[in-house]
C-alpha positions in Angstrom: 286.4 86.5 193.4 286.1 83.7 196.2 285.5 80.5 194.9 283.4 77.6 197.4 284.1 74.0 197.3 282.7 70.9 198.6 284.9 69.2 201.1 285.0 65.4 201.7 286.9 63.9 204.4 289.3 60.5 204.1 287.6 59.5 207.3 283.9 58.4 206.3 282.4 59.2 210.1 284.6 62.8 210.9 285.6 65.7 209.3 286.3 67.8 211.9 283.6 70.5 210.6 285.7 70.9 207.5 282.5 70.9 205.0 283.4 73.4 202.8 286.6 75.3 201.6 286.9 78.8 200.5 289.4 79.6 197.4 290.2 83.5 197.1 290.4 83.5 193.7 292.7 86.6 193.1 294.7 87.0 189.7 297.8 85.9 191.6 296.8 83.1 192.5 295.1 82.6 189.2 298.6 83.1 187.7 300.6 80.7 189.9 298.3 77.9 189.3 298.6 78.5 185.3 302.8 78.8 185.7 301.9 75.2 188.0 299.8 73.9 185.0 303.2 74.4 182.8 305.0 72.6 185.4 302.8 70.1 185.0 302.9 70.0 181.1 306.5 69.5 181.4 306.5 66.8 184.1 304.2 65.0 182.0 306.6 65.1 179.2 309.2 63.6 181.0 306.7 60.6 182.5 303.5 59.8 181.5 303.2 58.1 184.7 302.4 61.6 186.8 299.1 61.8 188.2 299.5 64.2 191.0 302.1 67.2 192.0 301.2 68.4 195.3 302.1 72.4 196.2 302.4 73.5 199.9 300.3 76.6 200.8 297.2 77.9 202.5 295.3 79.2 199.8 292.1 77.6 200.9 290.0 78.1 204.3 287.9 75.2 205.5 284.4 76.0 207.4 281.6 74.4 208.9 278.1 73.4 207.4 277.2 76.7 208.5 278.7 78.5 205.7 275.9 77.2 203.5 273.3 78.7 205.5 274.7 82.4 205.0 274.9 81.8 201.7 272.0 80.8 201.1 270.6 83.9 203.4 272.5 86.6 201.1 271.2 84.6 197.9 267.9 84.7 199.0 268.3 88.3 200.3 269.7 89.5 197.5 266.4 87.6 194.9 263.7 90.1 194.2 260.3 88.7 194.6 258.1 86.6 197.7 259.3 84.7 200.3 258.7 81.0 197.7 260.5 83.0 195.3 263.8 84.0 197.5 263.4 80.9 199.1 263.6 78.9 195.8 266.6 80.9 194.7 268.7 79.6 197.3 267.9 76.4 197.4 268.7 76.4 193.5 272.3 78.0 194.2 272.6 75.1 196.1 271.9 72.4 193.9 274.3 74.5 191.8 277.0 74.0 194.1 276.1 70.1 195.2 276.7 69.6 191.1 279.6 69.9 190.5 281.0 70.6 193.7 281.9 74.2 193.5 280.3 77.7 192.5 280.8 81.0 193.2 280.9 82.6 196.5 277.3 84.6 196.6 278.2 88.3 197.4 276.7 89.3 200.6 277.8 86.8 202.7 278.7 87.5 206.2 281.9 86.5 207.2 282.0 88.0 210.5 280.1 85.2 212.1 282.7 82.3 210.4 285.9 81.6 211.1 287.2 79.0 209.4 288.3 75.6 210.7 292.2 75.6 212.1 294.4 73.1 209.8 297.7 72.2 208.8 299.7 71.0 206.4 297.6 72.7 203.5 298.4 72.0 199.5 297.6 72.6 196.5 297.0 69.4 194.3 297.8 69.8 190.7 295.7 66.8 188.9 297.1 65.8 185.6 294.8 63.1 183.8 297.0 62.1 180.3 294.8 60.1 178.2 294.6 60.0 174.4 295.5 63.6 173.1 295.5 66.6 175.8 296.6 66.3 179.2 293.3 67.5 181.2 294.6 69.5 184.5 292.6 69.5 187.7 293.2 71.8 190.7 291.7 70.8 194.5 293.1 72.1 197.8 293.8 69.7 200.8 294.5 70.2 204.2 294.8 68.4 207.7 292.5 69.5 210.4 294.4 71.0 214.1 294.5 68.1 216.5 293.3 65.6 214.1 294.6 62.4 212.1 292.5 62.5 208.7 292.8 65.0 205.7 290.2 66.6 204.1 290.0 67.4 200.4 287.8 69.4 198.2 285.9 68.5 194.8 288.6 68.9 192.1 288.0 72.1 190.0 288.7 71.6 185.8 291.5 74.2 184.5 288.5 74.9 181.9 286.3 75.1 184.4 288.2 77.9 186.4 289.1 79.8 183.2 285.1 80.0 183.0 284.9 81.5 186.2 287.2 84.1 186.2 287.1 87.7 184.7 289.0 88.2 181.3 291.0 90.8 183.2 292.9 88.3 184.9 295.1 86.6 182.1 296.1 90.5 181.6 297.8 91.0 185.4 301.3 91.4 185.2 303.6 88.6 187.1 303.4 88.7 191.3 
């Protein structure tokens, strides 16, 4: 399952074409960010002070504005019904994705003609907002664009949020 997120840049005027960030969602990786979100339980134990624990790893790709437009190509090619209708469809996947900031990746999409933006130091970011009662765990991906100064971020994802997302199955896959 490939997850897409909207990308925002530290440097209001560039991003280096980083728009959007692609998160393949596979039960490892579900699994590693649950064992993080223990981590984090515990760190938050020991200081109530933690706000952030940052993970190295590339498990998001960052892409250009262009992205959007093939997914909204395989939505509307995959909508039954006229042009208005198909055309409706994706622009309503895409208010989807403008609120909250991420949605699924629509199946269809045409990868061959992306490749995603070259970047560097990539992390995880492992959110942990302790107020009153339950910690409430975030998860966003960050990463430095090749031959750039700035860092670009995407929309934080809600642990309850991603739990929504993903297939039953995956809490059942056996340790990677």
């Amino acid at each position: 399952m490939k997850m897409l997120f909207n990308a925002q840049s530290d440097d209001s005027e560039y991003n280096a074409d980083c728009d959007y960030a692609v998160v393949d969602m596979t039960p490892a990786l579900w699994k590693q960010i649950h064992r993080r979100v223990e981590v984090g339980r515990h760190a938050l134990q020991a200081d109530d002070d933690l706000y952030e624990l940052y993970f190295w790893g590339g498990t998001a790709d960052f892409y250009s504005g262009l992205l959007i437009e093939a997914c909204q190509e395989a939505v509307a090619a995959a909508t039954e019904g006229t042009e208005d209708e198909k055309s409706a469809a994706a622009w309503a996947w895409l208010a989807q994705l403008d609120d909250p900031g991420y949605a699924l990746l629509p199946s269809g999409v045409d990868f061959d003609n992306h490749q995603p933006e070259r970047t560097e130091c990539d992390q995880m970011i492992l959110r942990c907002a302790a107020s009153h009662g339950e910690p409430k765990f975030e998860i966003a991906w960050t990463a430095i664009p090749k031959h750039t100064d700035i860092q670009v971020t995407t929309r934080d994802l809600p642990l309850s949020a991603l739990d929504a997302f993903v297939p039953g199955e995956f809490s059942s896959v056996e340790e990677v």
